[in-house]
N, CA, C and O atoms as a GROMACS GRO file, in nm:
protein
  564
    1UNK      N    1   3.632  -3.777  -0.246
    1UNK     CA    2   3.489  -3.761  -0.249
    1UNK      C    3   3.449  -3.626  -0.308
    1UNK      O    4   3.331  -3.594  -0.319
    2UNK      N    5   3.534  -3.562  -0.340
    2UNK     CA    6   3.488  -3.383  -0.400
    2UNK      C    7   3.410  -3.417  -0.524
    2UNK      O    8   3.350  -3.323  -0.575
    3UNK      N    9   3.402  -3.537  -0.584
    3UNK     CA   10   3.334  -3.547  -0.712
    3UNK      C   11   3.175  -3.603  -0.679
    3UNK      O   12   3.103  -3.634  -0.774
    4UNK      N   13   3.124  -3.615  -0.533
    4UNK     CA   14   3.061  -3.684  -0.501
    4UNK      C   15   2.943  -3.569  -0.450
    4UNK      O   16   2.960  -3.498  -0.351
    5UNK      N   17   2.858  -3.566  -0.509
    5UNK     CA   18   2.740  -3.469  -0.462
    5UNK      C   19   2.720  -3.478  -0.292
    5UNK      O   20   2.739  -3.395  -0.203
    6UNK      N   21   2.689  -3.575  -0.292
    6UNK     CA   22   2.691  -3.591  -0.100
    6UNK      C   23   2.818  -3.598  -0.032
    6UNK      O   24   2.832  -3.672   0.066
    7UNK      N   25   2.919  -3.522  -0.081
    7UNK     CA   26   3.034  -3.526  -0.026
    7UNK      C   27   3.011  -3.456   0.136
    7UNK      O   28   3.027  -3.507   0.248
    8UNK      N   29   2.970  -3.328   0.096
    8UNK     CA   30   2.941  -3.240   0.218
    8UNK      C   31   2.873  -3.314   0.297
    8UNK      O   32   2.952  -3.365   0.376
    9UNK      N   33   2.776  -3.344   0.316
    9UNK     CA   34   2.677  -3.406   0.383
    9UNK      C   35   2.759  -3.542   0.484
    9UNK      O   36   2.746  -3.568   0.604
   10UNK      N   37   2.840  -3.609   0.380
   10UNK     CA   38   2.890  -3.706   0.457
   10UNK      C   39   3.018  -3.702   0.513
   10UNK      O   40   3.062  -3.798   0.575
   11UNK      N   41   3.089  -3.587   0.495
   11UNK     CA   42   3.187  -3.510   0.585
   11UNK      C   43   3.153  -3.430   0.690
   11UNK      O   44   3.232  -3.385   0.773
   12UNK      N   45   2.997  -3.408   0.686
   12UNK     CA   46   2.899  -3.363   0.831
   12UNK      C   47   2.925  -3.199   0.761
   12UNK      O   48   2.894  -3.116   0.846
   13UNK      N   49   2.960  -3.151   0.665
   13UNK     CA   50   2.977  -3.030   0.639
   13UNK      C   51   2.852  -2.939   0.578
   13UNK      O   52   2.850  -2.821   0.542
   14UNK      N   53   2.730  -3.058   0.581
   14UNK     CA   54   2.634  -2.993   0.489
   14UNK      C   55   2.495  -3.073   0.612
   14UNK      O   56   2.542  -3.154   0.692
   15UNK      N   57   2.384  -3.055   0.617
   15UNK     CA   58   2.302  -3.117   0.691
   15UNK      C   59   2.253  -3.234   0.629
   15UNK      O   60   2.256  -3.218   0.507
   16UNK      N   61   2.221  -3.314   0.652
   16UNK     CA   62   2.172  -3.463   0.588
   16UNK      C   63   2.021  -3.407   0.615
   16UNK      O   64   1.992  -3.321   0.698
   17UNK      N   65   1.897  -3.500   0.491
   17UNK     CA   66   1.776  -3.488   0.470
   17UNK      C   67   1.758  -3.576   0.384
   17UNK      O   68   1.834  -3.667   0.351
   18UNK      N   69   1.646  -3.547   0.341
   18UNK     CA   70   1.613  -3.582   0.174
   18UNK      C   71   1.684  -3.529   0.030
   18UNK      O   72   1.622  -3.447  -0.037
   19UNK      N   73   1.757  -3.556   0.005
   19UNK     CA   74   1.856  -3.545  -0.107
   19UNK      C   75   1.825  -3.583  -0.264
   19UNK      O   76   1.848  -3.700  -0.297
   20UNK      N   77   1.788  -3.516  -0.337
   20UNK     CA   78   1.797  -3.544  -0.480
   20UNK      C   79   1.939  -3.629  -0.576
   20UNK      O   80   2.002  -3.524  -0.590
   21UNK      N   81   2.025  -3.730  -0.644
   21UNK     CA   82   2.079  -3.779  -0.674
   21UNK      C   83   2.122  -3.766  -0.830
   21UNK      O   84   2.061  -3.841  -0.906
   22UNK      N   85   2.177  -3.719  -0.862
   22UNK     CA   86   2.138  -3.698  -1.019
   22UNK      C   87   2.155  -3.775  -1.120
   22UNK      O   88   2.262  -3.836  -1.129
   23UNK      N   89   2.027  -3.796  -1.244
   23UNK     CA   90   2.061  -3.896  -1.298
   23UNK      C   91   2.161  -3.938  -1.378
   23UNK      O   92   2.152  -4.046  -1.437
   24UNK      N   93   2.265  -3.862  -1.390
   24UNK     CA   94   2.362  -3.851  -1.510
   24UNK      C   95   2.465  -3.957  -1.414
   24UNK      O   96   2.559  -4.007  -1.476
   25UNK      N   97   2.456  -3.980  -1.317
   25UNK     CA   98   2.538  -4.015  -1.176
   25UNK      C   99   2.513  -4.170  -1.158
   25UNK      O  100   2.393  -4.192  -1.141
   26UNK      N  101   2.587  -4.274  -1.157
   26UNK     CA  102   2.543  -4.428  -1.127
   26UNK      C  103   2.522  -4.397  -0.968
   26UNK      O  104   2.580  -4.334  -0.879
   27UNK      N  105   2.430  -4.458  -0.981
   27UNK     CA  106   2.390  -4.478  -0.759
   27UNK      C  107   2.515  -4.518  -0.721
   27UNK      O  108   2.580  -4.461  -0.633
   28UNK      N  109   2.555  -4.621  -0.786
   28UNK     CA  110   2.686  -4.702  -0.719
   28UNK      C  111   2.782  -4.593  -0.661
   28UNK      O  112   2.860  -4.607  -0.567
   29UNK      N  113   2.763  -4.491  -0.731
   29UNK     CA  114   2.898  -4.371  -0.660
   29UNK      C  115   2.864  -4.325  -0.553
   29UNK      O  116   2.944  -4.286  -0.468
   30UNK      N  117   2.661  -4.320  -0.533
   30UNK     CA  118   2.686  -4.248  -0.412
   30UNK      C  119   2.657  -4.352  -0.264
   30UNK      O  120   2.665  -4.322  -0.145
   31UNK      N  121   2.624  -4.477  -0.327
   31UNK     CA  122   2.631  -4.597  -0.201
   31UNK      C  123   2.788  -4.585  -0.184
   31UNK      O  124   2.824  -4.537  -0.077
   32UNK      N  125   2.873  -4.617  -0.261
   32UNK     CA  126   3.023  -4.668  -0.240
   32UNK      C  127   3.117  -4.509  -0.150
   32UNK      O  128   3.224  -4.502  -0.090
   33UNK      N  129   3.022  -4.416  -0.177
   33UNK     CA  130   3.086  -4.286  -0.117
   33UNK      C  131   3.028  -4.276   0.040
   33UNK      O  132   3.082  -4.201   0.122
   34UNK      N  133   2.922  -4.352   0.071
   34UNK     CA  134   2.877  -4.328   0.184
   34UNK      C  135   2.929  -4.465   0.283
   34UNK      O  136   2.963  -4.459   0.401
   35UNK      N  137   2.923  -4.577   0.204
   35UNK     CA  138   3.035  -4.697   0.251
   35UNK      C  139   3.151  -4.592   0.332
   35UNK      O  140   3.156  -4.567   0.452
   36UNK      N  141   3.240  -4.542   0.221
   36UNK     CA  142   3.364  -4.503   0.245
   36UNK      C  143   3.392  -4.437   0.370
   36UNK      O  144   3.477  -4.450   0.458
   37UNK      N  145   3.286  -4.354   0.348
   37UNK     CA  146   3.265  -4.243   0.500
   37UNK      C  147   3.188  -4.334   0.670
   37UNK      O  148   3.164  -4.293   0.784
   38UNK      N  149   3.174  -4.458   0.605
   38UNK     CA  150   3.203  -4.511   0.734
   38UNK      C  151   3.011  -4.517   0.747
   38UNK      O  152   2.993  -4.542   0.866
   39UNK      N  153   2.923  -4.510   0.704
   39UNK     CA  154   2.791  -4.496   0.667
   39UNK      C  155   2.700  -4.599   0.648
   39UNK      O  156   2.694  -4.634   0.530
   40UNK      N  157   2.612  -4.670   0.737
   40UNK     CA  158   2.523  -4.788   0.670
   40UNK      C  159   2.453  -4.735   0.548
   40UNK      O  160   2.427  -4.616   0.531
   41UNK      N  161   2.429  -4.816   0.480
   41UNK     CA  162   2.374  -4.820   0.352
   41UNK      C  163   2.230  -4.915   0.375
   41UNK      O  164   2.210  -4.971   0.483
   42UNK      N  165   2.115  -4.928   0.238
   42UNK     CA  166   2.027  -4.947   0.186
   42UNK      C  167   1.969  -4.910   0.114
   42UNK      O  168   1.928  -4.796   0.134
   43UNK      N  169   1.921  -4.991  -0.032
   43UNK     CA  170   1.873  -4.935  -0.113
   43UNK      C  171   1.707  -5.002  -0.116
   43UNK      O  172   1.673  -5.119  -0.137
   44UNK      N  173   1.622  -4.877  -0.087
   44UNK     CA  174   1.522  -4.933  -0.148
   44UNK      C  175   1.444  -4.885  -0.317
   44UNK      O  176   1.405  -4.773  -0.351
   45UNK      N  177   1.441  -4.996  -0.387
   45UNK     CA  178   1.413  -4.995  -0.519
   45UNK      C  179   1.264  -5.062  -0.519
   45UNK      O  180   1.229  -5.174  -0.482
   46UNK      N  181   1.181  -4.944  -0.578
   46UNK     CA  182   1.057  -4.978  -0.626
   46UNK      C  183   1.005  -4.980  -0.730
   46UNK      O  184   0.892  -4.947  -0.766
   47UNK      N  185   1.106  -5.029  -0.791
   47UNK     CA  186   1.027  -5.091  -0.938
   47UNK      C  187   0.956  -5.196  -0.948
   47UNK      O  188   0.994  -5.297  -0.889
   48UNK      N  189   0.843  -5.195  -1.021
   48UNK     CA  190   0.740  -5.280  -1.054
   48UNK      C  191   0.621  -5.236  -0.888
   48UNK      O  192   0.512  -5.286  -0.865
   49UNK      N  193   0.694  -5.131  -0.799
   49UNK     CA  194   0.561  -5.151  -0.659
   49UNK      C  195   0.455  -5.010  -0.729
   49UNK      O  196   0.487  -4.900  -0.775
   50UNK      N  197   0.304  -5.086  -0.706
   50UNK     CA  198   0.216  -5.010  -0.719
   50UNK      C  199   0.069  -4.982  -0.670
   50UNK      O  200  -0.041  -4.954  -0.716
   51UNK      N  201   0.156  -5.016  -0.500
   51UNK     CA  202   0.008  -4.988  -0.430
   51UNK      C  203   0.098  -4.991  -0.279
   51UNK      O  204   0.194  -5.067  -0.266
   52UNK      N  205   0.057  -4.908  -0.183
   52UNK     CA  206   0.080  -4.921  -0.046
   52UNK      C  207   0.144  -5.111  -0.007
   52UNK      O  208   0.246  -5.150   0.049
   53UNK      N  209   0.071  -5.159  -0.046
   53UNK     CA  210   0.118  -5.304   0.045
   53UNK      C  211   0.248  -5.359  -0.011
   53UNK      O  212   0.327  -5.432   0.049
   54UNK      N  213   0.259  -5.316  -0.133
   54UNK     CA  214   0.378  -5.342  -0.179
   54UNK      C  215   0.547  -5.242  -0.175
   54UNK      O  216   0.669  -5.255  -0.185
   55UNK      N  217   0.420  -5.128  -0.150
   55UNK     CA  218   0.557  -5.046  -0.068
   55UNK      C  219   0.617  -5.088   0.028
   55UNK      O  220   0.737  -5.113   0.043
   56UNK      N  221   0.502  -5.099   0.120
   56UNK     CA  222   0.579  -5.143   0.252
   56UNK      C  223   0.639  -5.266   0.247
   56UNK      O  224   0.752  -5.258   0.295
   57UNK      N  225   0.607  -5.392   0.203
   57UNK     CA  226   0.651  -5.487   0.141
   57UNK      C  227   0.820  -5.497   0.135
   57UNK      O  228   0.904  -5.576   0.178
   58UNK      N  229   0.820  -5.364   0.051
   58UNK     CA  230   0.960  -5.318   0.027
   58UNK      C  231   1.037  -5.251   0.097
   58UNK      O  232   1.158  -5.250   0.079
   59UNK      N  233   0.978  -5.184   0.188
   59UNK     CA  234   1.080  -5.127   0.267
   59UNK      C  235   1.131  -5.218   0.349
   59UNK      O  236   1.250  -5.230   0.379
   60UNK      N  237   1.026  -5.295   0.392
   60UNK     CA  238   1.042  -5.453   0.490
   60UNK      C  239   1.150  -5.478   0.487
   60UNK      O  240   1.229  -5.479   0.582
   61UNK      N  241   1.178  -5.512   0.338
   61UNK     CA  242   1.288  -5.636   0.274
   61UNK      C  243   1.411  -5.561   0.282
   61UNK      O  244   1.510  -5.612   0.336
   62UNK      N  245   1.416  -5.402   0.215
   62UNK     CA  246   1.529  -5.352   0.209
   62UNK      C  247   1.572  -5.276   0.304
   62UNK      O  248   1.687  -5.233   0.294
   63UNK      N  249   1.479  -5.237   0.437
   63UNK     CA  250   1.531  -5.175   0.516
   63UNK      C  251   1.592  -5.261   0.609
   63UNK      O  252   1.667  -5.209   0.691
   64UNK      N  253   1.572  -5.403   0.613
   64UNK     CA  254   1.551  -5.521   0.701
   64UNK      C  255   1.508  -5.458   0.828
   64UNK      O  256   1.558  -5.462   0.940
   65UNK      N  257   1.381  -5.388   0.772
   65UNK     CA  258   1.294  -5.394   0.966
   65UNK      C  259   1.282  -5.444   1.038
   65UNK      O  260   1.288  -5.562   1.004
   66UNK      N  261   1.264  -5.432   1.145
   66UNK     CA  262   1.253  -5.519   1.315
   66UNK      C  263   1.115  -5.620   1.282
   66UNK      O  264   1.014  -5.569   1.233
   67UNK      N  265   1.120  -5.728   1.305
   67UNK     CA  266   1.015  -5.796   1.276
   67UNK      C  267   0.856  -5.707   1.359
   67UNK      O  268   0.739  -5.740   1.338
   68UNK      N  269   0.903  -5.596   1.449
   68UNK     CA  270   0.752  -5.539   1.522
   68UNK      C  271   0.737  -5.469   1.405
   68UNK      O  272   0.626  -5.420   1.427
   69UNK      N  273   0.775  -5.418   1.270
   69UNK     CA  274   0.700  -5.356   1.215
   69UNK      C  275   0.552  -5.386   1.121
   69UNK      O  276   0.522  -5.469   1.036
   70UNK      N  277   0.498  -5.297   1.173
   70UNK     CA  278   0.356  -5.309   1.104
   70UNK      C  279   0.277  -5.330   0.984
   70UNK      O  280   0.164  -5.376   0.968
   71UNK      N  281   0.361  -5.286   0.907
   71UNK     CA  282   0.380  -5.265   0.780
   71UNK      C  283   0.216  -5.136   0.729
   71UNK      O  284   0.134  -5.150   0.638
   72UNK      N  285   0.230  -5.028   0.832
   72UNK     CA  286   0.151  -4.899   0.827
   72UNK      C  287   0.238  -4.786   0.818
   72UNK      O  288   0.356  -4.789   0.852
   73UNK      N  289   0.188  -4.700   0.778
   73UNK     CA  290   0.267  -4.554   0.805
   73UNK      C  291   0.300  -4.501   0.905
   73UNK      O  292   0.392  -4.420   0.904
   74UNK      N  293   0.222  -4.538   1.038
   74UNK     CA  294   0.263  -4.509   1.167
   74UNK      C  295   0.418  -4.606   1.192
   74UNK      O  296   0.526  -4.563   1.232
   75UNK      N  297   0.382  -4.747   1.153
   75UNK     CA  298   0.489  -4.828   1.210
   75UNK      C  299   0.644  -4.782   1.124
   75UNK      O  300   0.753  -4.765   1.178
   76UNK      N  301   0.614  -4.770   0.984
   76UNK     CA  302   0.758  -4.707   0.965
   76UNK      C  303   0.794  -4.559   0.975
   76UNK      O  304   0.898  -4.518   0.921
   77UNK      N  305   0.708  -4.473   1.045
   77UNK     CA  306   0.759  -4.368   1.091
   77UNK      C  307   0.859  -4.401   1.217
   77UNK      O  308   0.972  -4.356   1.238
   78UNK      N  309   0.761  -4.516   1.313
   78UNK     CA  310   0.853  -4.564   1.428
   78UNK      C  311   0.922  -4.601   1.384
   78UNK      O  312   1.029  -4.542   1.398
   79UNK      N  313   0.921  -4.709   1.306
   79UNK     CA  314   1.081  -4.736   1.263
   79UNK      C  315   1.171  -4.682   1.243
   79UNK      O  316   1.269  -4.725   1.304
   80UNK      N  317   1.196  -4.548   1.140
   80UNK     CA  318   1.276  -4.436   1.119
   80UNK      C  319   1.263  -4.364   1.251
   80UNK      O  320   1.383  -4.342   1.236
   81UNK      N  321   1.239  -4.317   1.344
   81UNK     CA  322   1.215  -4.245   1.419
   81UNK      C  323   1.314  -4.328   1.541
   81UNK      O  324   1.382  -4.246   1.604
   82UNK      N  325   1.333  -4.465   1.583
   82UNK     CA  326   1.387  -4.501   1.671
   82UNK      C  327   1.510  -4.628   1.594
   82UNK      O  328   1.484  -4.748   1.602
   83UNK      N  329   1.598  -4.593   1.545
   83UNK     CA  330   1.682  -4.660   1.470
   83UNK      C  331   1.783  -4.800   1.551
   83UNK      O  332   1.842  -4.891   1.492
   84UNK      N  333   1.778  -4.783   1.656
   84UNK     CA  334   1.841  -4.912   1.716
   84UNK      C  335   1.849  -5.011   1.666
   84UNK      O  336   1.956  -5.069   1.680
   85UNK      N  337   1.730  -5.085   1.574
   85UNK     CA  338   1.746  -5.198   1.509
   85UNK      C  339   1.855  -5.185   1.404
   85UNK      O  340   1.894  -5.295   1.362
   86UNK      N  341   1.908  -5.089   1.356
   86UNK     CA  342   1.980  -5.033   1.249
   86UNK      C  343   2.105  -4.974   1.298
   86UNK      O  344   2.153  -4.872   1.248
   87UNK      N  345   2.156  -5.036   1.394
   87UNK     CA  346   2.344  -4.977   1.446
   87UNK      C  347   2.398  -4.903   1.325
   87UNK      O  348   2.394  -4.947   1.210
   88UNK      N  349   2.470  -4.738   1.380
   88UNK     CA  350   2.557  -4.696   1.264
   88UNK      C  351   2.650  -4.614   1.357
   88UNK      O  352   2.596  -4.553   1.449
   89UNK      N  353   2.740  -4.609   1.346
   89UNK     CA  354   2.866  -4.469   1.380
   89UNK      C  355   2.864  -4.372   1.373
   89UNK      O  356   2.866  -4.290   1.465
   90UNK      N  357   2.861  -4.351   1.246
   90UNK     CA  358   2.855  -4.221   1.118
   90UNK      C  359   2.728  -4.160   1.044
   90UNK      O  360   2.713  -4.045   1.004
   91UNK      N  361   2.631  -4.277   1.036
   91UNK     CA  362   2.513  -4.216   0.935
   91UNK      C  363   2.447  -4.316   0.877
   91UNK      O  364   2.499  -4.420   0.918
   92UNK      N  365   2.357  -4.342   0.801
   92UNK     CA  366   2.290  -4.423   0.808
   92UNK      C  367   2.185  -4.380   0.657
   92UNK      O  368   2.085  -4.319   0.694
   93UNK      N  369   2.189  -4.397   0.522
   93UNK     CA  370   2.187  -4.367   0.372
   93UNK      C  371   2.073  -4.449   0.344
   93UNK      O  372   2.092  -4.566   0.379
   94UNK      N  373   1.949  -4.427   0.286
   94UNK     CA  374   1.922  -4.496   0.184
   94UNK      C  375   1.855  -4.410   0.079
   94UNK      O  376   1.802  -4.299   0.071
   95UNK      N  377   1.884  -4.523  -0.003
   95UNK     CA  378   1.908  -4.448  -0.154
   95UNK      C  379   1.748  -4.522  -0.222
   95UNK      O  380   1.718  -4.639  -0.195
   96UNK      N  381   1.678  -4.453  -0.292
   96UNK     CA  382   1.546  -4.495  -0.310
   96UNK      C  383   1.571  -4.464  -0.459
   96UNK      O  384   1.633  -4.366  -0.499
   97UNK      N  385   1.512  -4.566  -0.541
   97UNK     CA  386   1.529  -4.576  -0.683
   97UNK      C  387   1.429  -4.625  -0.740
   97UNK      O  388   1.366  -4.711  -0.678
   98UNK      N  389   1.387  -4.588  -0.865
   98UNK     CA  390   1.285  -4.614  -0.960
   98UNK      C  391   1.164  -4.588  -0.872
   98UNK      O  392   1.073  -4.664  -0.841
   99UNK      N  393   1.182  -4.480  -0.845
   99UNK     CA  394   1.014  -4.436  -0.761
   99UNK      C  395   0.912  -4.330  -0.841
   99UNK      O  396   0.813  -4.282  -0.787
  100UNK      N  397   0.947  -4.302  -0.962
  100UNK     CA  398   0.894  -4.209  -1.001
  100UNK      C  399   0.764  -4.273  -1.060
  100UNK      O  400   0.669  -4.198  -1.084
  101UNK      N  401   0.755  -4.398  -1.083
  101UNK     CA  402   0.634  -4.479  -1.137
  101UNK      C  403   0.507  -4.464  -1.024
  101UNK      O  404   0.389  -4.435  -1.042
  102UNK      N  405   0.587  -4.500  -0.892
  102UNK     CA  406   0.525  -4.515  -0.788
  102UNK      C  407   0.435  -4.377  -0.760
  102UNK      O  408   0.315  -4.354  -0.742
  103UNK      N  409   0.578  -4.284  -0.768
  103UNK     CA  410   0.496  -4.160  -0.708
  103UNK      C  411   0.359  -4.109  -0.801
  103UNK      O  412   0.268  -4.030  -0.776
  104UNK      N  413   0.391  -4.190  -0.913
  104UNK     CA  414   0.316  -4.102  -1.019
  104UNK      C  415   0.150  -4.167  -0.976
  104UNK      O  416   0.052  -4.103  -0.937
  105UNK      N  417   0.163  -4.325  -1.002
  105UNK     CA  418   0.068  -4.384  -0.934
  105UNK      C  419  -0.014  -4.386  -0.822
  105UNK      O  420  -0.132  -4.415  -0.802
  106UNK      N  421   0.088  -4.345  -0.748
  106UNK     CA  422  -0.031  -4.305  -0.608
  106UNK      C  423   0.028  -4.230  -0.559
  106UNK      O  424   0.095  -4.270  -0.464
  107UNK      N  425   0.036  -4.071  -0.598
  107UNK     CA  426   0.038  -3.952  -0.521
  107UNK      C  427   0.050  -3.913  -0.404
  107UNK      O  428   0.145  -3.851  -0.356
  108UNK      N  429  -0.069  -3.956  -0.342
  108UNK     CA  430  -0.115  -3.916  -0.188
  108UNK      C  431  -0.025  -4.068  -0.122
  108UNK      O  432   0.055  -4.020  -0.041
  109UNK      N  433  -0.013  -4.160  -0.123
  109UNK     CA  434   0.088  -4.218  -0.080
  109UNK      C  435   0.244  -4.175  -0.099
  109UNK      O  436   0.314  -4.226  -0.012
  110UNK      N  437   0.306  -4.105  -0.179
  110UNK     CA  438   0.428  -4.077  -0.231
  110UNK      C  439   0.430  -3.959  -0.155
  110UNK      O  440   0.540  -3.929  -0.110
  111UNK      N  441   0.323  -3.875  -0.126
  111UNK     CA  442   0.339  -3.763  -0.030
  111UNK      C  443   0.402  -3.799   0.094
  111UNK      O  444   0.511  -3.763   0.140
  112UNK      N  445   0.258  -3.925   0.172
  112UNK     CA  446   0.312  -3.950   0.294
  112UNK      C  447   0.473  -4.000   0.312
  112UNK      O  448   0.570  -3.938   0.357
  113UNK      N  449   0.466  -4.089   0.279
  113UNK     CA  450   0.640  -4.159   0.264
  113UNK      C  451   0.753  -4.052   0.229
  113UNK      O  452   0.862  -4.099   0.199
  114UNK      N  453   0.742  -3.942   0.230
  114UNK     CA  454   0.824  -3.813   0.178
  114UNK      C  455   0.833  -3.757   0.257
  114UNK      O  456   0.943  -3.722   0.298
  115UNK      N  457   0.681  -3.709   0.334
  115UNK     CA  458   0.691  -3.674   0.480
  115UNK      C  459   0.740  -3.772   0.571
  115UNK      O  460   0.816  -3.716   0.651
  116UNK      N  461   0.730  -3.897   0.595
  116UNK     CA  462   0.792  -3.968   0.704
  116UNK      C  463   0.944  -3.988   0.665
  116UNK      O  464   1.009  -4.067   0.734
  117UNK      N  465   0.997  -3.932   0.571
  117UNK     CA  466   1.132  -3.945   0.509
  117UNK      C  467   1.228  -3.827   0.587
  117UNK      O  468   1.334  -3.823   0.650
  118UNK      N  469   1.107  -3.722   0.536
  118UNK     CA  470   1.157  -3.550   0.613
  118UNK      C  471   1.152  -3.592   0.731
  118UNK      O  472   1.259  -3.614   0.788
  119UNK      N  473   1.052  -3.612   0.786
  119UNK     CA  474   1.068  -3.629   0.918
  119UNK      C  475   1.183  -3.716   1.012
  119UNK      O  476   1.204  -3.693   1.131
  120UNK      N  477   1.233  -3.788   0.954
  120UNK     CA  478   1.308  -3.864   1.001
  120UNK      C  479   1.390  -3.837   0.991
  120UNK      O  480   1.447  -3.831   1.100
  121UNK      N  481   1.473  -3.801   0.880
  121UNK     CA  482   1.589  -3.706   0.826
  121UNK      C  483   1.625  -3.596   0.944
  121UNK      O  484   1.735  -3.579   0.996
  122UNK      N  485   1.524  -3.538   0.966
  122UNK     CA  486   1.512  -3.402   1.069
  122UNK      C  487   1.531  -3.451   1.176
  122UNK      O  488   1.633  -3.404   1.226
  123UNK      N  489   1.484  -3.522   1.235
  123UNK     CA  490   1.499  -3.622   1.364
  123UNK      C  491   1.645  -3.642   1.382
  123UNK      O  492   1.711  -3.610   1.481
  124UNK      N  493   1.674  -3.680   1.309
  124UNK     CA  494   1.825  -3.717   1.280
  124UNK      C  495   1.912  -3.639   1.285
  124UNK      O  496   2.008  -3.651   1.361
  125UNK      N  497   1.898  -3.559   1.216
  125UNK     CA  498   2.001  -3.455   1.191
  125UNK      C  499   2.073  -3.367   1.301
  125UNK      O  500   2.000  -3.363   1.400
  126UNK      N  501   2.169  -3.308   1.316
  126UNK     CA  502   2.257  -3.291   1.430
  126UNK      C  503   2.307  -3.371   1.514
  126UNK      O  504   2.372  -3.330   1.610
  127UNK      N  505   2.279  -3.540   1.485
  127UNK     CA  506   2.334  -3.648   1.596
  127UNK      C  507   2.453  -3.655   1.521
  127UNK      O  508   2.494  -3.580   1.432
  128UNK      N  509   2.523  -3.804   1.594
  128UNK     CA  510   2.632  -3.887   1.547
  128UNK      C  511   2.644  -3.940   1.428
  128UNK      O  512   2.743  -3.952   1.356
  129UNK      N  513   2.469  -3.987   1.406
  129UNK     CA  514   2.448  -4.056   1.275
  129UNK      C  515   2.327  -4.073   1.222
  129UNK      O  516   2.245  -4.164   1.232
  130UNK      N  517   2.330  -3.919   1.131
  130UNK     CA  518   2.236  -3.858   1.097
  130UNK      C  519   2.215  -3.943   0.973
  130UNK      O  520   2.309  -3.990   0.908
  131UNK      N  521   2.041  -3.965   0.934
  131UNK     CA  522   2.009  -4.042   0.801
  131UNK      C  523   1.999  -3.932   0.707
  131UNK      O  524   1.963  -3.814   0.720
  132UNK      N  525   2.046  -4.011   0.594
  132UNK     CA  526   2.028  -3.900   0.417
  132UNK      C  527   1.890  -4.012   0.315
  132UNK      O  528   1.884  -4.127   0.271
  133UNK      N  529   1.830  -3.928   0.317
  133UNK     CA  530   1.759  -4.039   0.237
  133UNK      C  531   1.751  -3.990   0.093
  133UNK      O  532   1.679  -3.895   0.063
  134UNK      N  533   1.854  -4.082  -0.028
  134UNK     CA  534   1.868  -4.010  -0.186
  134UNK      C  535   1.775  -4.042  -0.236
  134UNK      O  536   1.727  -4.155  -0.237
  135UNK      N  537   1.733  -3.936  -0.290
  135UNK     CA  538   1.619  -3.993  -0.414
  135UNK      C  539   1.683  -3.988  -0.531
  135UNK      O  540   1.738  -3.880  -0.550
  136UNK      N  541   1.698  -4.077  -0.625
  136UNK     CA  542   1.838  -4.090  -0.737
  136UNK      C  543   1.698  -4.092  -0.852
  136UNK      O  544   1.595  -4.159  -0.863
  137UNK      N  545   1.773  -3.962  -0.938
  137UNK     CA  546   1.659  -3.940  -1.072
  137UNK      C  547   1.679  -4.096  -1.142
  137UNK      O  548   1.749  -4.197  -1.129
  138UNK      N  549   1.576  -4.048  -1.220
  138UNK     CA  550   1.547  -4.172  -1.383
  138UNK      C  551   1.666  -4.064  -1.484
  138UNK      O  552   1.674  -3.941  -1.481
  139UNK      N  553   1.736  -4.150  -1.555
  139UNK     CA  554   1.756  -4.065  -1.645
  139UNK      C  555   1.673  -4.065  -1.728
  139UNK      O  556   1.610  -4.170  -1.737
  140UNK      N  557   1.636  -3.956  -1.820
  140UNK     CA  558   1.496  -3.927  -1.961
  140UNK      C  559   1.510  -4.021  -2.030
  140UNK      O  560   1.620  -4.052  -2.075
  141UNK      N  561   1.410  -4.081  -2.053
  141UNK     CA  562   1.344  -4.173  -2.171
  141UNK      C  563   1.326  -4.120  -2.278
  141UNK      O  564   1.276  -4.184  -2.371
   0.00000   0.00000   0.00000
C-alpha cells in the first residue's frame, strides 16, 4: 500500500476525514486499497445529479441507507452520525466522484454536504472504524 495515498490513513497512521484523491490515480486503487485493509467501501457518483433531490436520491442508493432516512440534510447527517446500519471492523470509505458539476451547480448545497461529511469524518475519527470520505479529482479537460 506505500503507493497508495491513503495508505496512512488506513494503517490508522494518519487521521481519516475528508480526503482529496488525485486525478492522475484510477479510484479503483483507492477502493481496492481500502477493501484490502479490511474497510467497507461505497461509491457515491454524481454524475448527471443537479439539484438536492437527486443528491439525496443518490446517496440513498449508494450508501444503501436505512429505509428511516429522510432524504434531508438533517436525516443524512443522522445517518453518518449513527452508523449501525453500516457494520465495519476497520473503517468505513466512501469515495465520491464526478461532483465537481454538482458542486459547481449548487454551491450552497455542496457546502452543506461537505460540512455533514466533516462532521462525520470527525465523529468518527479516533474509533475502531473511523470513516474517510475521498473526494477523487476530474482529471483536466
Amino acid at each position: 500500500m506505500t503507493d497508495n495515498p491513503l495508505a496512512p490513513v488506513l494503517e490508522g497512521n494518519a487521521p481519516a476525514g475528508v480526503l482529496s484523491w488525485p486525478a492522475q490515480l484510477p479510484v479503483e486503487r483507492a477502493l481496492e486499497a481500502a477493501r484490502q485493509a479490511g474497510w467497507e467501501t461505497a461509491v457515491l457518483d454524481l454524475a448527471g445529479v443537479s439539484d438536492k433531490a437527486g443528491l439525496m436520491a443518490a446517496c440513498a442508493t449508494a450508501l444503501r441507507l436505512p429505509d428511516w432516512f429522510g432524504a434531508n440534510w438533517d436525516a443524512l447527517a443522522d445517518c453518518l452520525g449513527d452508523l449501525q446500519w453500516w457494520p465495519a471492523l476497520h473503517g468505513r470509505l466512501i469515495l465520491v466522484q464526478d461532483w465537481q458539476e454538482y458542486a459547481a451547480a449548487s454551491p450552497a448545497d455542496w457546502r452543506v454536504l461537505q460540512e455533514i461529511f466533516a462532521d462525520a469524518a470527525a465523529h468518527w475519527r479516533g474509533t475502531d472504524a473511523p470513516l474517510a470520505v475521498v473526494m477523487a479529482l476530474a482529471e483536466p479537460r
